[in-house]
N, C-alpha and C positions, 0 to 999 in steps of 0.2 A: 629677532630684531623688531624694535618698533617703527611703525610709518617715519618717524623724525631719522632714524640711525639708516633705514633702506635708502632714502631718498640720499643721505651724504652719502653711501656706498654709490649708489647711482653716479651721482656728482664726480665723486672720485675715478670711475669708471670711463664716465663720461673724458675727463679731462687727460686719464690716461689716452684714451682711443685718439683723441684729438693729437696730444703729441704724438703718436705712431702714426697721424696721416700726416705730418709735416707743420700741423698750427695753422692750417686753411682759415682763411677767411670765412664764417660760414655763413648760411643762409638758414633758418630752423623753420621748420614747422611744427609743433608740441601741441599734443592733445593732454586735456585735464593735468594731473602731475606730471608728465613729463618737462611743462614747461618753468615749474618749481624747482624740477631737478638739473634745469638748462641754465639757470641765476643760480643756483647754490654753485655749479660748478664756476660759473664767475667769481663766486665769491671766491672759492678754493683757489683760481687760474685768475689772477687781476689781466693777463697778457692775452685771456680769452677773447678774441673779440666776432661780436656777431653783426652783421651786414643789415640782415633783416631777421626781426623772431616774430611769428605770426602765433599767438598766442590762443588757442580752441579750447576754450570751458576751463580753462585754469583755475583754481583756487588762488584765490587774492589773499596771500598767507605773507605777513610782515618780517617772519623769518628768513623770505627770499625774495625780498625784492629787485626788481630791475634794476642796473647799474647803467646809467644814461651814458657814460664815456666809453661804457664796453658796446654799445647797441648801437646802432645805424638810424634802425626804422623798427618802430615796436607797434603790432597792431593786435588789439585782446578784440576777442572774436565772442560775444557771450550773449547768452539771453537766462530770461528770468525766468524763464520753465526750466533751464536746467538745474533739477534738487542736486546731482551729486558735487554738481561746483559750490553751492552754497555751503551742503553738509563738510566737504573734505575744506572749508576756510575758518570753520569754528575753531574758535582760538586765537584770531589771526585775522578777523574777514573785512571787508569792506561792507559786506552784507548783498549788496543789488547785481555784482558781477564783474564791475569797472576794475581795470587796475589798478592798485595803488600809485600807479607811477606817478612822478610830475616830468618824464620824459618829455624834450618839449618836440620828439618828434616823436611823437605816440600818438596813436587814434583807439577809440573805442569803440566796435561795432556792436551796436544792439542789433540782434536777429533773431524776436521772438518767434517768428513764423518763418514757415518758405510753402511755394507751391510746389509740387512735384511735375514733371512732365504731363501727368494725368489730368492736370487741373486740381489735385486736391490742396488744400489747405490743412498744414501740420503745424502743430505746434513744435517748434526745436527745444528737443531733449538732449541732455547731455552727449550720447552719441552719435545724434543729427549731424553735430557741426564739423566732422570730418566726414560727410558722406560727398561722395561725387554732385549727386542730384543735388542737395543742399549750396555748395559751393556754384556750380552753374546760377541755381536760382541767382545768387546774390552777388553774382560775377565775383567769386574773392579771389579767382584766382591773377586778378589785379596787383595782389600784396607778393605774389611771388615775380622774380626779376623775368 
């Protein structure tokens, strides 16, 4: 299977799981593709609906964009050192990290750096932005309820 054909299994997967827990209102948090495959299952499920999606290093791919009547509160969580967000949007990209949306309750957080407890200064790389220490720095966990 190619990246395009995993991510609709995904999707599909996804939307199966969601009817077997009842069609919960949800709340996401999605790292890199996973939050590609959280809007493709919308597209799949129009009755999908998400509260909050807190979107980490997503690739900004046209094939899956956010559905503002399925979403609550959409917040893309990104920086410009992350190369594997840039590299998996070719095709598709916005280019700099933002997300296509015009959600007009969407925010976009640029978070090139963070300090770690140590006091260093890191640049945030693609798997920075789901790290604990990363999150603390930047208080995100403000985006969850």
């Amino acid at each position: 299977l190619d990246l395009g054909d995993q991510r609709r299994l995904g999707a599909e997967q996804f939307v199966a799981w969601w009817h077997g827990m009842g069609r919960p209102l949800l709340d996401v948090v999605a790292h890199s593709h996973g939050g590609n495959l959280v809007m493709r299952a919308q597209a799949i499920e129009p009755s999908l609906q998400v509260r909050r999606l807190v979107l980490l290093g997503t690739p900004a791919r046209y094939e899956c964009p956010p559905v503002s009547r399925q979403i609550g509160q959409l917040s893309n969580v990104f920086s410009d050192n992350d190369t594997t967000q840039h590299l998996g949007s070719l095709g598709g990209q916005r280019g700099e990290g933002r997300t296509q949306s015009d959600h007009p309750q969407s925010g976009n957080l640029y978070r090139p750096t963070w300090q770690s407890p140590g006091g260093v200064v890191h640049r945030a790389g693609h798997s920075d932005l789901h790290e604990p220490d990363f999150w603390r720095a930047h208080r995100l966990e403000r985006l969850l309820p």
